[in-house]
C-alpha positions as CSV (number, residue, x, y, z in Angstrom):
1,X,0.0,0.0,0.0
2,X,1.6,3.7,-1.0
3,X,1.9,5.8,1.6
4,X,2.7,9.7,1.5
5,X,6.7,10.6,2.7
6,X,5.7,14.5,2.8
7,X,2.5,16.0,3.6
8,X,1.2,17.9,0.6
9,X,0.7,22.1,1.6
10,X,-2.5,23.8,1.0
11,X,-1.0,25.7,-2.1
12,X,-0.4,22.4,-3.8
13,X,-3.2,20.8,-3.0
14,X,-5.3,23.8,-4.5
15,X,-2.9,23.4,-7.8
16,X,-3.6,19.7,-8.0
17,X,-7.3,20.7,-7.6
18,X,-7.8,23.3,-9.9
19,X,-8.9,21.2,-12.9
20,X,-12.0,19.8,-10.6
21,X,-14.2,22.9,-11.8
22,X,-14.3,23.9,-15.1
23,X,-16.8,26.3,-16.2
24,X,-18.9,24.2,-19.8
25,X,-18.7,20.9,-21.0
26,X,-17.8,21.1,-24.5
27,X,-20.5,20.7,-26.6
28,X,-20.9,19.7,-30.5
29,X,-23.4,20.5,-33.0
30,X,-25.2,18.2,-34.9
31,X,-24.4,18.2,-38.7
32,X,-28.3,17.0,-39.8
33,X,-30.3,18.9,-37.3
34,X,-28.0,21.8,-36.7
35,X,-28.8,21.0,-32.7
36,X,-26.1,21.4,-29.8
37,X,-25.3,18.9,-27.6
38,X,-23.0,17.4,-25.5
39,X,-20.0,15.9,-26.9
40,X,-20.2,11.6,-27.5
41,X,-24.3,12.2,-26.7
42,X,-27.1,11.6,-28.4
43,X,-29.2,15.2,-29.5
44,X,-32.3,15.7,-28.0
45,X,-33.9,15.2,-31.4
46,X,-32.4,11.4,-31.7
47,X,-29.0,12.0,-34.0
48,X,-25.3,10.6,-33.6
49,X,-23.4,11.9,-35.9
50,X,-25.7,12.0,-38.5
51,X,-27.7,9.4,-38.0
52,X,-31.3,8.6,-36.6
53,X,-30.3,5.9,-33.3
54,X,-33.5,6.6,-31.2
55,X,-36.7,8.4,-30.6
56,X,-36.6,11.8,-30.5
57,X,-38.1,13.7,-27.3
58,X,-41.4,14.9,-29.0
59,X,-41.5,11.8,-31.0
Protein backbone atom coordinates (compact mmCIF):
# COMPACT_ATOMS: atom_id res chain seq x y z
CA UNK A 1 0.00 0.00 0.00
CA UNK A 2 1.62 3.69 -1.04
CA UNK A 3 1.91 5.79 1.55
CA UNK A 4 2.72 9.68 1.47
CA UNK A 5 6.73 10.60 2.66
CA UNK A 6 5.71 14.49 2.83
CA UNK A 7 2.48 15.98 3.56
CA UNK A 8 1.24 17.93 0.58
CA UNK A 9 0.65 22.11 1.62
CA UNK A 10 -2.53 23.79 1.01
CA UNK A 11 -1.02 25.70 -2.13
CA UNK A 12 -0.41 22.37 -3.84
CA UNK A 13 -3.22 20.83 -2.98
CA UNK A 14 -5.32 23.81 -4.50
CA UNK A 15 -2.85 23.43 -7.76
CA UNK A 16 -3.63 19.75 -7.96
CA UNK A 17 -7.27 20.66 -7.62
CA UNK A 18 -7.78 23.32 -9.89
CA UNK A 19 -8.94 21.18 -12.90
CA UNK A 20 -11.99 19.83 -10.65
CA UNK A 21 -14.20 22.93 -11.78
CA UNK A 22 -14.29 23.87 -15.10
CA UNK A 23 -16.84 26.26 -16.17
CA UNK A 24 -18.85 24.23 -19.77
CA UNK A 25 -18.72 20.85 -21.04
CA UNK A 26 -17.83 21.14 -24.52
CA UNK A 27 -20.46 20.71 -26.61
CA UNK A 28 -20.93 19.68 -30.51
CA UNK A 29 -23.44 20.49 -33.01
CA UNK A 30 -25.22 18.20 -34.90
CA UNK A 31 -24.38 18.24 -38.65
CA UNK A 32 -28.29 16.98 -39.83
CA UNK A 33 -30.30 18.85 -37.28
CA UNK A 34 -27.96 21.77 -36.68
CA UNK A 35 -28.75 21.02 -32.72
CA UNK A 36 -26.10 21.40 -29.76
CA UNK A 37 -25.30 18.86 -27.58
CA UNK A 38 -22.97 17.36 -25.50
CA UNK A 39 -19.96 15.85 -26.86
CA UNK A 40 -20.16 11.57 -27.47
CA UNK A 41 -24.30 12.18 -26.68
CA UNK A 42 -27.12 11.60 -28.37
CA UNK A 43 -29.22 15.17 -29.55
CA UNK A 44 -32.27 15.74 -28.02
CA UNK A 45 -33.90 15.18 -31.40
CA UNK A 46 -32.44 11.44 -31.71
CA UNK A 47 -29.00 11.96 -33.99
CA UNK A 48 -25.34 10.57 -33.64
CA UNK A 49 -23.36 11.86 -35.87
CA UNK A 50 -25.69 12.03 -38.51
CA UNK A 51 -27.65 9.43 -37.98
CA UNK A 52 -31.26 8.61 -36.62
CA UNK A 53 -30.27 5.90 -33.33
CA UNK A 54 -33.46 6.59 -31.22
CA UNK A 55 -36.75 8.38 -30.57
CA UNK A 56 -36.60 11.80 -30.48
CA UNK A 57 -38.11 13.65 -27.34
CA UNK A 58 -41.43 14.86 -29.00
CA UNK A 59 -41.53 11.78 -31.02
Amino acid sequence: MAVQQNKKSPSKRGMHRAHDFLTTPPTAVEATTGEVHLRHHVSPSGFYRGKKVMKGKGE
